[in-house]
C-alpha positions in Angstrom: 7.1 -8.8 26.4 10.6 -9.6 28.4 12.4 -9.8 24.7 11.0 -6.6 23.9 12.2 -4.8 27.3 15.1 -6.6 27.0 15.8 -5.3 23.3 14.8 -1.3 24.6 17.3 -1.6 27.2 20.1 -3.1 25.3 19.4 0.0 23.0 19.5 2.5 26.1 23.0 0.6 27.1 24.0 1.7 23.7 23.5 4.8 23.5 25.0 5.2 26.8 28.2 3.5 25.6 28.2 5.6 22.7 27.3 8.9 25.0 30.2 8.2 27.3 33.1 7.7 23.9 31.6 10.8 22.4 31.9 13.0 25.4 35.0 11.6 26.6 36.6 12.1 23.2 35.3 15.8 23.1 36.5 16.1 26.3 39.9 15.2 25.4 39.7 17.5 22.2 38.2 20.3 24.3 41.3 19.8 26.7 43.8 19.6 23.7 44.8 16.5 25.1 44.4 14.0 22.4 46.3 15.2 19.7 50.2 16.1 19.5 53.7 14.7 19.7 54.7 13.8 23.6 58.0 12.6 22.1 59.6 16.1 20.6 63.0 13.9 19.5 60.3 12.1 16.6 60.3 15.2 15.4 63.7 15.7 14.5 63.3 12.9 12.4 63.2 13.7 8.3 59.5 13.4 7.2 59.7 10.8 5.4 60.9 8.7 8.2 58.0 9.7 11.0 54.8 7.5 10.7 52.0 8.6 9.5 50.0 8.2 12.7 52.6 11.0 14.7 52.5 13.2 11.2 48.8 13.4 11.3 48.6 13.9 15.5 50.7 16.4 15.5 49.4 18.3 12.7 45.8 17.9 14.5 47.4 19.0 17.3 48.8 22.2 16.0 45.0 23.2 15.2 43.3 24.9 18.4 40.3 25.7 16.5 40.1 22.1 14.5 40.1 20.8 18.6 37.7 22.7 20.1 35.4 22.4 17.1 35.2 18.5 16.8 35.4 18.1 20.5 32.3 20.4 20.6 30.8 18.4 18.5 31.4 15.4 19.9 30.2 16.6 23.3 26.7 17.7 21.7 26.6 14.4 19.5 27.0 12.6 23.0 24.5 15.1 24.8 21.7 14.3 22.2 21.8 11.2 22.7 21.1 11.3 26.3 17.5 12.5 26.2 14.6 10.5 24.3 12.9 13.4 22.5 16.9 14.2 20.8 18.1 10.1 20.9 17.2 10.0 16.8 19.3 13.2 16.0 21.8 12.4 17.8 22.1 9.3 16.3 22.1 11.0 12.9 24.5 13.2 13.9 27.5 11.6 15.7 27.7 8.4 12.1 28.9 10.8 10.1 31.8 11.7 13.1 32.2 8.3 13.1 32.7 7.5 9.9 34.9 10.0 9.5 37.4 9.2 12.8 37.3 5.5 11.2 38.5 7.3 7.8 41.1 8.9 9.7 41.6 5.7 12.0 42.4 3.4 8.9 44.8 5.7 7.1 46.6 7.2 10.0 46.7 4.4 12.9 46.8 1.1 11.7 50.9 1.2 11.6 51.0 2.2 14.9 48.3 0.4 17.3 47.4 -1.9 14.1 43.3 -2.5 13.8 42.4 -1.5 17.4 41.2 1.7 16.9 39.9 0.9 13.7 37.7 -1.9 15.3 36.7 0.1 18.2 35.0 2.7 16.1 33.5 0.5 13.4 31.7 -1.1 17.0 31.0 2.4 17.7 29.1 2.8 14.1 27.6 -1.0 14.6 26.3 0.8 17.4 24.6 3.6 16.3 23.2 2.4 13.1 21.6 -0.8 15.8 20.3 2.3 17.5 18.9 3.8 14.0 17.2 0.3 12.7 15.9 0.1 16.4 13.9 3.3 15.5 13.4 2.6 11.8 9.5 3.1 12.0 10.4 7.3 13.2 13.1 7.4 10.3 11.1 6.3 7.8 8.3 8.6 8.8 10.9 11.7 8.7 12.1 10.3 5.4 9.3 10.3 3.8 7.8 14.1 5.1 11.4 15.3 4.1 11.6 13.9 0.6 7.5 14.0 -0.1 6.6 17.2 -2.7 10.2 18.4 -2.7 10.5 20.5 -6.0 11.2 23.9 -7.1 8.6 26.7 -6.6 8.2 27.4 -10.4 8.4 24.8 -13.2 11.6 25.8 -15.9 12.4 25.0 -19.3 14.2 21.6 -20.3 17.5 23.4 -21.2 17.6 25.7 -17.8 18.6 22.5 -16.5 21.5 22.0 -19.0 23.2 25.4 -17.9 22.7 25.1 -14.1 26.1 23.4 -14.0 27.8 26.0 -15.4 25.5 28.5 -13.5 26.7 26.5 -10.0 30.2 26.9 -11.0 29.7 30.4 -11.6 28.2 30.8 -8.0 31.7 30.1 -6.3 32.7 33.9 -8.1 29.3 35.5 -7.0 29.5 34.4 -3.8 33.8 35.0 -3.5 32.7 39.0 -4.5 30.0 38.9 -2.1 32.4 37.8 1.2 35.1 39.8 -0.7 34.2 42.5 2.4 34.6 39.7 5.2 37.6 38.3 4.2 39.3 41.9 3.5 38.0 42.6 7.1 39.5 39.8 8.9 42.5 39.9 6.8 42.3 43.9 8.1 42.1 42.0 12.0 44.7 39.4 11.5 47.3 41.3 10.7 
């Protein structure tokens, strides 16, 4: 019984790790802190001469709304995780932030600060997919009421199914005439 106890609340210390990074990194976003150039002379530099790391900061930098949407985010990724009844969708929700910052980690900051960052968010990930196997019996459960009896409404022929491609890429022009309005409109706003 200790082992189990012990097991829960290395999971709770987890999520709590991973509660305090996600908020604290949305925090930073939120407070257009974390990205930019605090050396303007690097950017007198040709392109081609300025890392990629300060190229990438400072273009995620430059973005208000790319800030204050991933730091949101990451404060409600963190947030989830807090409570029991929101712990799994939380979990869910702040791997595929992850994975992406590690994306962004590898190809942008490994010249600079080498593997840190790298490392400390593929501990992050470790983290959250220990929390996800630590609830595997719930997962599997939702997995199986999600993907149980999915189908279409109506049975179609054999060869519907060889146009839909074509009908999918046809969509993108339906659905460009149909927010044809919206973007006129905001185009009407921004200017």
């Amino acid at each position: 019984m200790k082992k189990d106890k012990a097991i829960d609340f290395g999971v709770l210390a987890l999520r709590w790790y991973l509660v305090f990074y996600m908020i604290s990194y949305g925090w930073s976003k939120l407070t257009l802190s974390q990205f930019g150039i605090h050396d303007a002379s690097i950017l007198e530099e040709p392109i081609k001469d300025i890392d990629s790391f300060y190229v990438a900061w400072h273009l995620y930098g430059r973005s208000t709304f790319f800030n204050i949407t991933t730091g949101l985010l990451e404060i409600i990724g963190g947030v989830l995780l807090i409570f029991n009844r929101t712990t799994l969708l939380g979990a869910v929700f702040i791997l595929s932030m992850l994975g992406q910052i590690l994306i962004i980690d590898i190809a942008f900051t490994t010249g600079i600060h080498g593997a840190a960052l790298p490392l400390r968010i593929s501990g992050m990930i470790l983290a959250d997919v220990f929390i996800l196997y630590y609830y595997k019996d719930k997962i599997l459960a939702v997995w199986r009421t999600l993907t149980n009896g999915v189908t279409t409404k109506f049975r179609y022929k054999w060869w519907v199914f060889l146009i839909l491609p074509i009908v999918g890429f046809l969509m993108d022009f339906v659905i460009a005439i149909l927010t044809l309005p919206i973007k006129l409109f905001l185009n009407w706003i921004l200017i």
